[in-house]
Backbone and ligand atoms as CSV (ligand in chain L), in Angstrom:
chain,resi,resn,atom,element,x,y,z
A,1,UNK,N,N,29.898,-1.303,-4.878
A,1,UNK,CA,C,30.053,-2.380,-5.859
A,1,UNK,C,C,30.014,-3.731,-5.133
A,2,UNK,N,N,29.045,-4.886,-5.823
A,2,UNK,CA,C,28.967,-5.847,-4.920
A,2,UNK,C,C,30.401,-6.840,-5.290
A,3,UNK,N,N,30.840,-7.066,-4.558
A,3,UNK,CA,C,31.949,-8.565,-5.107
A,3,UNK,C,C,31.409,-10.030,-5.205
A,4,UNK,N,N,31.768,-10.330,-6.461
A,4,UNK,CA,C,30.779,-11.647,-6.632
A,4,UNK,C,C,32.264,-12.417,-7.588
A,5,UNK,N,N,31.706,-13.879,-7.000
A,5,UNK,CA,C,32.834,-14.712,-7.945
A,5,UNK,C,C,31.979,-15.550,-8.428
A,6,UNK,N,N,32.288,-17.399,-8.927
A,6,UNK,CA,C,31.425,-18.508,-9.676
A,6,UNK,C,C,30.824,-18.622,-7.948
A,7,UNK,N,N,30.909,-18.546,-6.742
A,7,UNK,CA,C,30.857,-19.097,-5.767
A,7,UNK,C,C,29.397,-18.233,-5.363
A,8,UNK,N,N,29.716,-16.909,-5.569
A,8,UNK,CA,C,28.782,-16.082,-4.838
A,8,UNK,C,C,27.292,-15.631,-6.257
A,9,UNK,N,N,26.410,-15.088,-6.012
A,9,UNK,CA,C,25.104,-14.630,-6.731
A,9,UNK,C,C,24.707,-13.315,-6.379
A,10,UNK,N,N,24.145,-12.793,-6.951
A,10,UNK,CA,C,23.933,-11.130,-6.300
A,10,UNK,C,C,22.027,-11.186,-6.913
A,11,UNK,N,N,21.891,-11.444,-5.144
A,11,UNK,CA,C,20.348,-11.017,-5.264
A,11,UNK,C,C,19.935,-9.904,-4.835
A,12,UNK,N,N,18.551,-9.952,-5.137
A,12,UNK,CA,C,18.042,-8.426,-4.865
A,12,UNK,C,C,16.281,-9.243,-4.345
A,13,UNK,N,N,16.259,-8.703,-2.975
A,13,UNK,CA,C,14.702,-9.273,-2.435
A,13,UNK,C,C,14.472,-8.123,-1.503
A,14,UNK,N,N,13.371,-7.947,-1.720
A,14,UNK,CA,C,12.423,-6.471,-0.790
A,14,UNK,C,C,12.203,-7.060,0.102
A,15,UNK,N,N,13.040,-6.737,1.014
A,15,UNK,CA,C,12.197,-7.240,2.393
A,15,UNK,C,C,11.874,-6.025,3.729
A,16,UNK,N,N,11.012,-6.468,3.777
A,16,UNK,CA,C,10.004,-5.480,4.744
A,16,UNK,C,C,9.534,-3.715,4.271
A,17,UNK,N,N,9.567,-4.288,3.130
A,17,UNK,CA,C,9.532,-2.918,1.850
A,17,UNK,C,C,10.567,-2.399,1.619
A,18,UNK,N,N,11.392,-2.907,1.710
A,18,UNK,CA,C,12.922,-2.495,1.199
A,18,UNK,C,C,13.725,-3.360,0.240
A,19,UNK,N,N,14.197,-2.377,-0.697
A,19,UNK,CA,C,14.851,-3.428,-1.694
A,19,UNK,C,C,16.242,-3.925,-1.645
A,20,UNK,N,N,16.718,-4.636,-0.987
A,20,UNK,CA,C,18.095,-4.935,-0.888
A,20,UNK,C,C,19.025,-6.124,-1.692
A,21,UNK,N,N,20.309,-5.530,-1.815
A,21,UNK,CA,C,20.602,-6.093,-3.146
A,21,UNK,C,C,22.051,-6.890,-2.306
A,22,UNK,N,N,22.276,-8.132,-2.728
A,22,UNK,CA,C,23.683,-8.733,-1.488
A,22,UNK,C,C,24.173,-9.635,-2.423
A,23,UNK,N,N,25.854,-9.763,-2.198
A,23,UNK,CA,C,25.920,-11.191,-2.836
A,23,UNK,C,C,25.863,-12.236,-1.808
A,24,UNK,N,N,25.487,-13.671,-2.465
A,24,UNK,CA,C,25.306,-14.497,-1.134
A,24,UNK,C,C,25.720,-15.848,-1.791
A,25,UNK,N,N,26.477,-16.782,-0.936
A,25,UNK,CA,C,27.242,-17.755,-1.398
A,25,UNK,C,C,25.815,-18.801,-1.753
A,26,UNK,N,N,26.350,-19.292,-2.983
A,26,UNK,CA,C,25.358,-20.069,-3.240
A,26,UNK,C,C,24.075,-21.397,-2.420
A,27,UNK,N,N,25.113,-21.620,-1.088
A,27,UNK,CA,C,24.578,-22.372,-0.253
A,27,UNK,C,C,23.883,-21.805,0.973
A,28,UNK,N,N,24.166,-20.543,0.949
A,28,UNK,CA,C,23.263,-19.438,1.958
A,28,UNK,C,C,22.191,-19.938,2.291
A,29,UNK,N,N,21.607,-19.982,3.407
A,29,UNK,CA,C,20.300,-20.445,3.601
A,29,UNK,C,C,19.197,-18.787,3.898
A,30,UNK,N,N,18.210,-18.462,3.370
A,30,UNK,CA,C,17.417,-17.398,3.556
A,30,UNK,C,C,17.544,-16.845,5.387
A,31,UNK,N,N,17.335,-17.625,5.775
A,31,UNK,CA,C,17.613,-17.274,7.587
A,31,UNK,C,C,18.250,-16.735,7.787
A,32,UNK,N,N,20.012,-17.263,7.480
A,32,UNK,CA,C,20.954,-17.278,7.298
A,32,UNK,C,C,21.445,-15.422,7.058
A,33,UNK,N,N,20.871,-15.622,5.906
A,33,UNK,CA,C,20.984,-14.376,5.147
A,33,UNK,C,C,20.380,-13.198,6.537
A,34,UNK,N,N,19.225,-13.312,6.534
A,34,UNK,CA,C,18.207,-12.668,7.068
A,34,UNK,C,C,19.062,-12.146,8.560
A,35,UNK,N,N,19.272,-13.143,9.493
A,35,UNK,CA,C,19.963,-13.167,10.839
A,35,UNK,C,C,21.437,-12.345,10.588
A,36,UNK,N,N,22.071,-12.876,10.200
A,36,UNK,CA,C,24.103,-12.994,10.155
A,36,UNK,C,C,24.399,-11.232,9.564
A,37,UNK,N,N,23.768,-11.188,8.108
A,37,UNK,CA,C,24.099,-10.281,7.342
A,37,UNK,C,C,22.646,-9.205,7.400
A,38,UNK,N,N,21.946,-9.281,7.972
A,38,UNK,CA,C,21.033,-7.899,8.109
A,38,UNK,C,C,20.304,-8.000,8.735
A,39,UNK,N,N,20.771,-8.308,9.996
A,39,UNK,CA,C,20.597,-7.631,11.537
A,39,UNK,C,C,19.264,-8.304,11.887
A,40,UNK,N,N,18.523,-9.289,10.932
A,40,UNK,CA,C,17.067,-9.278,11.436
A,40,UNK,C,C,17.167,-10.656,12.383
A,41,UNK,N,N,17.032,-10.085,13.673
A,41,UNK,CA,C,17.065,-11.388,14.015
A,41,UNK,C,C,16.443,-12.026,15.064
A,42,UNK,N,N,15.097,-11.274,14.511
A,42,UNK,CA,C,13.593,-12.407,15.420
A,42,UNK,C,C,12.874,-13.305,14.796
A,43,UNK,N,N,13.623,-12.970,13.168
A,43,UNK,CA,C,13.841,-14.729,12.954
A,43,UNK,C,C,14.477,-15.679,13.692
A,44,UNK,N,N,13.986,-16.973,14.287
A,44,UNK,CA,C,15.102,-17.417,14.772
A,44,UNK,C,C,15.267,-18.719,14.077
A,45,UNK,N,N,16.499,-19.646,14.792
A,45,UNK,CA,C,17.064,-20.735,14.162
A,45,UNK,C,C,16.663,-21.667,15.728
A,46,UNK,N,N,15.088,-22.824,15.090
A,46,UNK,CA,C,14.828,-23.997,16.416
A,46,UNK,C,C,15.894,-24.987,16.360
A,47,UNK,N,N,15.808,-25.569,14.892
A,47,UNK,CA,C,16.123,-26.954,14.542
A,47,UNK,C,C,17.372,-27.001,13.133
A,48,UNK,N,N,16.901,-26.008,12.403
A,48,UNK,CA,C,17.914,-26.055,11.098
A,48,UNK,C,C,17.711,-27.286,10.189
A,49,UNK,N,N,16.531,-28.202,10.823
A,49,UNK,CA,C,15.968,-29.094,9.562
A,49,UNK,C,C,14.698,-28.781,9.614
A,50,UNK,N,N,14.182,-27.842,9.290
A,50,UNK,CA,C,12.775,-27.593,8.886
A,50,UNK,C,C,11.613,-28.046,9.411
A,51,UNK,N,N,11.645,-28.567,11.024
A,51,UNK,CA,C,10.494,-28.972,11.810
A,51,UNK,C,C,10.268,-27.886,12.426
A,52,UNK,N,N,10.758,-26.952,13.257
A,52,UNK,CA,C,10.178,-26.797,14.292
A,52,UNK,C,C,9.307,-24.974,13.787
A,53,UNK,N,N,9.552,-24.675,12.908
A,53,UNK,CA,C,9.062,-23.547,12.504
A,53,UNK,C,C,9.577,-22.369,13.159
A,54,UNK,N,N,10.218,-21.950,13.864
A,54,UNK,CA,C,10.962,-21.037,14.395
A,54,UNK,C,C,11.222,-19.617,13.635
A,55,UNK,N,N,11.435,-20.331,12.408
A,55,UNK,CA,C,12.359,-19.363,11.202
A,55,UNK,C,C,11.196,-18.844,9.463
A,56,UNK,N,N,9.975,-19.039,10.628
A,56,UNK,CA,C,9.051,-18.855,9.312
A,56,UNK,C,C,8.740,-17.376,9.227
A,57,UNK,N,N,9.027,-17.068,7.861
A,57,UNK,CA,C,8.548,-15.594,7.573
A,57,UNK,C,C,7.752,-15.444,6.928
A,58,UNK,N,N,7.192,-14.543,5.799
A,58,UNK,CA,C,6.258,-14.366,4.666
A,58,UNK,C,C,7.053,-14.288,3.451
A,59,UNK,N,N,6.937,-15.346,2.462
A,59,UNK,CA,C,7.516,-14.768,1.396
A,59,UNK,C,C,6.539,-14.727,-0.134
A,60,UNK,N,N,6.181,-13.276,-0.174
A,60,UNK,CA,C,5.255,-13.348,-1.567
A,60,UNK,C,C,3.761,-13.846,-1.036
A,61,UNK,N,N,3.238,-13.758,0.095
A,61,UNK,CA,C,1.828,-13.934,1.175
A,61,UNK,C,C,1.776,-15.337,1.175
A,62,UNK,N,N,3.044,-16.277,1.485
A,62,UNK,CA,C,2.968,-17.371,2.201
A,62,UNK,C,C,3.885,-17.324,3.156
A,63,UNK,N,N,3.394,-18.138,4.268
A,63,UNK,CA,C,4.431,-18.102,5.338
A,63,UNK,C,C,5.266,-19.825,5.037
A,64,UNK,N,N,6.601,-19.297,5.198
A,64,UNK,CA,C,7.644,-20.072,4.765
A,64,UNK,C,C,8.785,-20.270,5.851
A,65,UNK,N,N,9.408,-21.823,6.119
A,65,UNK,CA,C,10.340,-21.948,7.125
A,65,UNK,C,C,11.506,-21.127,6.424
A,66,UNK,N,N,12.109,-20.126,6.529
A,66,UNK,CA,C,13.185,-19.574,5.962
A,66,UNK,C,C,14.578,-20.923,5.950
A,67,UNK,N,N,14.178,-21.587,6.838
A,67,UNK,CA,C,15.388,-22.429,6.797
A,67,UNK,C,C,15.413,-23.483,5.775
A,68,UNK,N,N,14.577,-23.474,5.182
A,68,UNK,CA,C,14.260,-24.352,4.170
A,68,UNK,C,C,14.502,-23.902,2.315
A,69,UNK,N,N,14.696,-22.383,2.416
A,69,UNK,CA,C,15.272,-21.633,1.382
A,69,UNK,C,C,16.261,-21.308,0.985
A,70,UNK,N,N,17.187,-21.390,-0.176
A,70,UNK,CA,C,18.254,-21.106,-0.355
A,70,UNK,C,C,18.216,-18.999,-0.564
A,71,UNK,N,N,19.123,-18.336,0.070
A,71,UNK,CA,C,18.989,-17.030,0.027
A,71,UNK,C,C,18.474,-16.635,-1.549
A,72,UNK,N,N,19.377,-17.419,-2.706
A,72,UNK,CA,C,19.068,-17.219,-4.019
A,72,UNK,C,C,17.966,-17.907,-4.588
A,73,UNK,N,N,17.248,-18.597,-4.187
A,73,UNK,CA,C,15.971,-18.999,-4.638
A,73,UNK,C,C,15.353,-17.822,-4.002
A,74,UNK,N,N,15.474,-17.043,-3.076
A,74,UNK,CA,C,14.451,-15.814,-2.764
A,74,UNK,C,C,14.537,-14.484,-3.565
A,75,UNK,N,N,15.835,-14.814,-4.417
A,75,UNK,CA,C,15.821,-13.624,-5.808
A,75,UNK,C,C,14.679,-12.819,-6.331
A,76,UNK,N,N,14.288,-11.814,-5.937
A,76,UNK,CA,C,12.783,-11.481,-7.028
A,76,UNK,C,C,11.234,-11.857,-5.931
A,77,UNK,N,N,11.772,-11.899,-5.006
A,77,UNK,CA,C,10.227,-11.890,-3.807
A,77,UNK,C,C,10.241,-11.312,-2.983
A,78,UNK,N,N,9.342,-11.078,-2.158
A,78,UNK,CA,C,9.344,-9.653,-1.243
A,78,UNK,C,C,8.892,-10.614,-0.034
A,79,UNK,N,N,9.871,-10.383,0.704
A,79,UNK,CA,C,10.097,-11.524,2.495
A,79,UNK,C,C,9.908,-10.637,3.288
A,80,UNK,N,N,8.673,-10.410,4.515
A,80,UNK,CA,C,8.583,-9.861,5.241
A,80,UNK,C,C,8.706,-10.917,6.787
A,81,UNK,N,N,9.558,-9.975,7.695
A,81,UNK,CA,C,9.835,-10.788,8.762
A,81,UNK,C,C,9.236,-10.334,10.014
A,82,UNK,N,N,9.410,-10.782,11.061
A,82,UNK,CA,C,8.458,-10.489,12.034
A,82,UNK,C,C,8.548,-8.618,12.249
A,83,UNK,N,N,9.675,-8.213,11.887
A,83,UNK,CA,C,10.531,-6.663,12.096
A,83,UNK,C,C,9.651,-6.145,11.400
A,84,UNK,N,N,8.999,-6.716,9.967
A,84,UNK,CA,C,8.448,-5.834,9.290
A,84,UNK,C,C,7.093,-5.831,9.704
A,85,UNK,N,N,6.067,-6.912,10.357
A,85,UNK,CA,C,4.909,-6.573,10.797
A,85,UNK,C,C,4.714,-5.615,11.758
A,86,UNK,N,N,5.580,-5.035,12.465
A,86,UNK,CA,C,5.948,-4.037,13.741
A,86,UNK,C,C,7.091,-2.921,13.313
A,87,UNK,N,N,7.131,-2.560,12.016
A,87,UNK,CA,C,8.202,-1.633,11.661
A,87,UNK,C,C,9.466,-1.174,13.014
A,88,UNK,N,N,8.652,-0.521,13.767
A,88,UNK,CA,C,9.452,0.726,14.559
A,88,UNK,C,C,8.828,0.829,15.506
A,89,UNK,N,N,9.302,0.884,16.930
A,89,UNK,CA,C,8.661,0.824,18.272
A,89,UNK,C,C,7.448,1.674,18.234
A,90,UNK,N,N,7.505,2.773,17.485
A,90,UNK,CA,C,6.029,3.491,17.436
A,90,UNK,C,C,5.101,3.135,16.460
A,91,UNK,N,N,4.959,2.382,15.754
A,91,UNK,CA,C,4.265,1.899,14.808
A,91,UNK,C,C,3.356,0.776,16.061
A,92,UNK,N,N,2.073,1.095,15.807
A,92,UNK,CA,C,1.401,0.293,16.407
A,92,UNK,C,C,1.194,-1.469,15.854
A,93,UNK,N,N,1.545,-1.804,17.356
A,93,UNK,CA,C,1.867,-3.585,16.863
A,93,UNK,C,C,0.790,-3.752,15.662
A,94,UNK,N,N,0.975,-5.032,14.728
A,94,UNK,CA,C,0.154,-5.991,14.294
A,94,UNK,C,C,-0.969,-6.778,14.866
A,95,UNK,N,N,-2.136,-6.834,14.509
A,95,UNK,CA,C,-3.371,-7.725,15.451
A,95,UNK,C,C,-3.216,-8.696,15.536
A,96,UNK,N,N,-2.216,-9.161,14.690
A,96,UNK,CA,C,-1.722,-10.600,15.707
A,96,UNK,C,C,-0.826,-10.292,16.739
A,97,UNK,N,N,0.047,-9.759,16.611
A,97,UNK,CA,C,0.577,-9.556,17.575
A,97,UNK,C,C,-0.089,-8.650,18.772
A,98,UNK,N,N,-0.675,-7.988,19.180
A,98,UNK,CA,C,-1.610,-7.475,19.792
A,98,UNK,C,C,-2.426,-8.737,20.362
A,99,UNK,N,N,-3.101,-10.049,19.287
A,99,UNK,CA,C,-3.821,-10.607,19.939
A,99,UNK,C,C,-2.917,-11.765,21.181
A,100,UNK,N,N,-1.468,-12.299,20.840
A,100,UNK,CA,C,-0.650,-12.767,21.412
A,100,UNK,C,C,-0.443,-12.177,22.675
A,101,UNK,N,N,0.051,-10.968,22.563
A,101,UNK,CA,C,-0.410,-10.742,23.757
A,101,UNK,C,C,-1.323,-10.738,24.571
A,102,UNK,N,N,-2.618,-9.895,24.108
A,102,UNK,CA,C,-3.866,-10.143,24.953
A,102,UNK,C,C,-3.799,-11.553,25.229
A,103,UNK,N,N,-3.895,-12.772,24.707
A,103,UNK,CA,C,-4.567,-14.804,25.026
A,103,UNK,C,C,-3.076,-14.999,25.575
A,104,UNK,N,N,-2.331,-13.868,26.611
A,104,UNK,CA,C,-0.627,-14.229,26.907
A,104,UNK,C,C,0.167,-15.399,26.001
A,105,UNK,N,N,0.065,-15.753,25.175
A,105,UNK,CA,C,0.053,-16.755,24.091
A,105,UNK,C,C,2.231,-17.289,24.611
A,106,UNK,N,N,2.611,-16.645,24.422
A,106,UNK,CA,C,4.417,-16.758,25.076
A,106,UNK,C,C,4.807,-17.170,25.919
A,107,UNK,N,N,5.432,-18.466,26.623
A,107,UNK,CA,C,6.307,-18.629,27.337
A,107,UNK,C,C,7.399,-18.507,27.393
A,108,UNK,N,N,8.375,-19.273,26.339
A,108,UNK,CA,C,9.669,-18.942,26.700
A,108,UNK,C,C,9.691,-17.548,25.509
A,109,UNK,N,N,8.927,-17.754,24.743
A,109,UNK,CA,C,8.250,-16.650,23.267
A,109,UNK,C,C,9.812,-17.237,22.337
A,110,UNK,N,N,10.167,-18.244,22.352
A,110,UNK,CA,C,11.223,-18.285,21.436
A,110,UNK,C,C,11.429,-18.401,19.966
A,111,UNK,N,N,9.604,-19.153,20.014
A,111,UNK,CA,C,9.320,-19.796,18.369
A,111,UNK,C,C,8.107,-18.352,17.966
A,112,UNK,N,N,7.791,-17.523,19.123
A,112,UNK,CA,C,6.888,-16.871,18.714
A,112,UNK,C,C,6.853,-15.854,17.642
A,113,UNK,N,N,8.001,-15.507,17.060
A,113,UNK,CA,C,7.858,-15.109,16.090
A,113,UNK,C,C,7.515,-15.539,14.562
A,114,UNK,N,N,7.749,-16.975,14.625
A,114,UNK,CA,C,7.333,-17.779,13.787
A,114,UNK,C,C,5.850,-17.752,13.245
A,115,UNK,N,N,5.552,-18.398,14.574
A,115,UNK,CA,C,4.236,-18.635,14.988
A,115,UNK,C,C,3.407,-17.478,14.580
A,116,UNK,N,N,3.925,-16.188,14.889
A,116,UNK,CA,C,3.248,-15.308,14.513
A,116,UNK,C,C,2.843,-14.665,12.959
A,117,UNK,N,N,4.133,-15.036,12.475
A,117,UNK,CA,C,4.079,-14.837,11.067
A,117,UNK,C,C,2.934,-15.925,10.309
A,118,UNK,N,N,3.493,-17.272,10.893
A,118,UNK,CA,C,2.133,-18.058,10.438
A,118,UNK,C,C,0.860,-18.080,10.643
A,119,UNK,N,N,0.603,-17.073,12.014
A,119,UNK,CA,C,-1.006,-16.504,11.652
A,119,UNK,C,C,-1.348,-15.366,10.634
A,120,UNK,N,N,-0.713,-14.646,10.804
A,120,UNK,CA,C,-0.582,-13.767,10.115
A,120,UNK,C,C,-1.254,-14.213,8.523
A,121,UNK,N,N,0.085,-15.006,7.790
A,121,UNK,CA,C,-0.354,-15.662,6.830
A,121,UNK,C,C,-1.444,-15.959,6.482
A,122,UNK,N,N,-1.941,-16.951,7.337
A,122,UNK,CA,C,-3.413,-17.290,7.448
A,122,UNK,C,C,-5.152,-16.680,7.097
A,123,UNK,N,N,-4.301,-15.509,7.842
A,123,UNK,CA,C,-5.693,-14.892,8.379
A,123,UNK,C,C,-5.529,-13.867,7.125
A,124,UNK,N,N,-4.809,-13.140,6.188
A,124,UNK,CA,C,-4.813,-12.723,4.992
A,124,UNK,C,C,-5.291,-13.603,4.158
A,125,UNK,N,N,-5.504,-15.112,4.221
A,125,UNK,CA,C,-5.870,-15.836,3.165
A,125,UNK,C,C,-7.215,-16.171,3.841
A,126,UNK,N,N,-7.187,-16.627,4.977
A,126,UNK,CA,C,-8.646,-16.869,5.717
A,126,UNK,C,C,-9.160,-15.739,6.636
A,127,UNK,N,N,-10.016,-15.366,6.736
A,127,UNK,CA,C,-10.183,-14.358,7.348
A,127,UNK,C,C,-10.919,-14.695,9.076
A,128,UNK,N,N,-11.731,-15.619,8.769
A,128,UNK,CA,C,-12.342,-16.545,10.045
A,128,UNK,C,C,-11.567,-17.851,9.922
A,129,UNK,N,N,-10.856,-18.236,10.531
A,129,UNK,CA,C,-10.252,-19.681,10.067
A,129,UNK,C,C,-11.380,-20.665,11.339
A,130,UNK,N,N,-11.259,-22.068,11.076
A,130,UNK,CA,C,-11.779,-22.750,12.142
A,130,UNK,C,C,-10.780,-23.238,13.072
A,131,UNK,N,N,-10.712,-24.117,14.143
A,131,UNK,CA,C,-9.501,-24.405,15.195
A,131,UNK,C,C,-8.930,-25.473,14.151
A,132,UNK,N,N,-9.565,-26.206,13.230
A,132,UNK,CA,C,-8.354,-27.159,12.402
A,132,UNK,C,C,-8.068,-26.709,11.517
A,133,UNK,N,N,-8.380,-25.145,10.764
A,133,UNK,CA,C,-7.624,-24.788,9.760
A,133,UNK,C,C,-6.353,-24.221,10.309
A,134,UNK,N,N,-6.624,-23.400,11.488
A,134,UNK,CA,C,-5.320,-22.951,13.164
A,134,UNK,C,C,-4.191,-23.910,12.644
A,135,UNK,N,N,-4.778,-25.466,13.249
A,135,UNK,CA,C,-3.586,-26.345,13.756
A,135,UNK,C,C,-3.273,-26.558,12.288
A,136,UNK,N,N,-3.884,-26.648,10.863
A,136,UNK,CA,C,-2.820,-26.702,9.683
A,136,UNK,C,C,-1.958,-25.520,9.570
A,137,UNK,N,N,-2.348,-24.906,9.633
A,137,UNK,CA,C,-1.547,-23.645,9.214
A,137,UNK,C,C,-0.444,-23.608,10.229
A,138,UNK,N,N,-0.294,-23.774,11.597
A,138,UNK,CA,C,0.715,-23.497,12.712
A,138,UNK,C,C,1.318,-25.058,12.486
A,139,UNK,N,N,2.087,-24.767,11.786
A,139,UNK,CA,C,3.041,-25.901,11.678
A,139,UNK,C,C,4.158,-25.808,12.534
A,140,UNK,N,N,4.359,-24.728,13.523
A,140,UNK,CA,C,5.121,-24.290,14.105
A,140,UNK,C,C,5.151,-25.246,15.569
A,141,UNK,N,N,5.966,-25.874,15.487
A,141,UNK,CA,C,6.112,-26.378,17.491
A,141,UNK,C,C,6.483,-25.514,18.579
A,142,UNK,N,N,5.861,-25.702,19.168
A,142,UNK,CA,C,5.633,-24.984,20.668
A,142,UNK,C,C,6.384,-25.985,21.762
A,143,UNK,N,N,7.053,-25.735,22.097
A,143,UNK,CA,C,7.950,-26.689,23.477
A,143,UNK,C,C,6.979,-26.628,24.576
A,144,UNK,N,N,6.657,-25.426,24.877
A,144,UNK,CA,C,6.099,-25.057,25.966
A,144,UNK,C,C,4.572,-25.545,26.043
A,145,UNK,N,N,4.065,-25.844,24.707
A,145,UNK,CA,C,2.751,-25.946,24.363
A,145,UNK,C,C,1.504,-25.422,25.030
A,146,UNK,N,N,1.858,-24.282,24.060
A,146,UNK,CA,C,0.783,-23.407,24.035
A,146,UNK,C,C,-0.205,-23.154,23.349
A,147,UNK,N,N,-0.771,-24.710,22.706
A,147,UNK,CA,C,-1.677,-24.354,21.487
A,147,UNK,C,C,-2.692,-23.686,21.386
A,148,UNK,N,N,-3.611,-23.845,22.739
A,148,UNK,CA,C,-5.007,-23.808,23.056
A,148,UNK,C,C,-4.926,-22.078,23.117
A,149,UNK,N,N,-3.628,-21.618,23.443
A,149,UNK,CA,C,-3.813,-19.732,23.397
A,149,UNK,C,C,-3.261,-19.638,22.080
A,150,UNK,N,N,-2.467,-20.206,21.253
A,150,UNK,CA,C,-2.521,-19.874,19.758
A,150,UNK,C,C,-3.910,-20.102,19.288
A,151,UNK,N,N,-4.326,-20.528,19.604
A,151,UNK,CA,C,-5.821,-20.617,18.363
A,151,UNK,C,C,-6.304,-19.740,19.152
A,152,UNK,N,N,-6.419,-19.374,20.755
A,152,UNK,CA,C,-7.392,-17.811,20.979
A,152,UNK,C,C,-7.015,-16.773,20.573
A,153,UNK,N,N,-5.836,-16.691,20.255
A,153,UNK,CA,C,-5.242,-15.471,19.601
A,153,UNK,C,C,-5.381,-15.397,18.539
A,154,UNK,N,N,-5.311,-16.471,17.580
A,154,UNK,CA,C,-5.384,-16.465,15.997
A,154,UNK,C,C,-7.149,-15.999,16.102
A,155,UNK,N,N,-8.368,-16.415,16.847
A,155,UNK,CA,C,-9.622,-16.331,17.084
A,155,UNK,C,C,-9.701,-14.828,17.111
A,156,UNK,N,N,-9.086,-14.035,18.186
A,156,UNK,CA,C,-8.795,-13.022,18.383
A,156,UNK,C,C,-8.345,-12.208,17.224
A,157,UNK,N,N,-7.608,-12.034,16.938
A,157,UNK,CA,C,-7.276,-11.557,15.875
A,157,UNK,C,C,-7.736,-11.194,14.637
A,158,UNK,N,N,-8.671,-12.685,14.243
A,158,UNK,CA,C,-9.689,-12.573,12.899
A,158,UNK,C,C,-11.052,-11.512,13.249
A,159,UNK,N,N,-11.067,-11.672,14.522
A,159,UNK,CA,C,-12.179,-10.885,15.128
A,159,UNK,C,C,-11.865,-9.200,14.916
A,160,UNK,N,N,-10.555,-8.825,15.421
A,160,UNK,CA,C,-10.449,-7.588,14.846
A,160,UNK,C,C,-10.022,-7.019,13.838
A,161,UNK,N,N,-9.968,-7.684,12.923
A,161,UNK,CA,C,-9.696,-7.567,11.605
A,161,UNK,C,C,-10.912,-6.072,10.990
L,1,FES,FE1,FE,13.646,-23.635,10.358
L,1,FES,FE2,FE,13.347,-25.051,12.636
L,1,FES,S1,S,14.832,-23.511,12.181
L,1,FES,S2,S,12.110,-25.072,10.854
């Protein structure tokens, strides 16, 4: 039985093909949710004001800063996080992720899960993107700046599609 008061909401969002049902205080942030209360946590937290992209997942086949969502505005959408493009150590990686590795695309790899989700995104909506549809879509900052191997990897990637 969930416990819910005027304070708390009881959502229900599929994430990573799973339907899970939580109460969550109305000011919850989706990350939040995601990290603290169910274990997922290659989402990460860069900035907590919505620049640095760190915390972007898929929600409903857009990639979204999770930190920018309230847990209950994600009521009723299906959020897949970097956990879910790679289920289970035997599940063979994602071609983005596959291509990240191959273009070594990671340094400190801190935002790379972000980053990854936002190709991801992409390349379901574009299938060949060009290097400036890349840099719109990777809204994600790189400290380390690594752009020039994000776009070979995102290149990469559309290629084995
Ligand atoms: Fe969400 Fe930086 S933590 S954009």
């Amino acid at each position: 039985m969930i416990d819910t008061d005027e304070k708390h909401h009881v959502v229900t969002i599929e994430i990573n093909g799973v339907r899970q049902t939580a109460s969550v205080e109305a000011r919850k942030l989706l990350v939040h949710l995601l990290r603290d209360d169910l274990g997922l946590t290659g989402t990460h937290v860069g900035c907590d004001t919505s620049q640095c992209g760190a915390c972007t997942v898929d929600i409903d086949g857009k990639a979204v800063k999770s930190c920018t969502v309230l847990a209950v505005m994600a009521d009723g959408s299906r959020v897949t996080t970097i956990e879910g493009l790679s289920p289970t150590a035997t599940t063979a990686s994602h071609r983005v992720q596959k291509a990240w590795q191959a273009e070594d695309v990671p340094q400190c790899g801190y935002c790379q899960s972000g980053q990854i989700m936002a190709a991801a995104a992409l390349l379901t909506k574009t299938a060949d993107p060009s290097d400036e549809q890349i840099d719109q879509a990777m809204t994600n900052i790189c400290r380390c700046g690594t752009y020039q191997r994000i776009r070979a990897a995102v290149h990469r990637a559309a290629k084995e599609a």
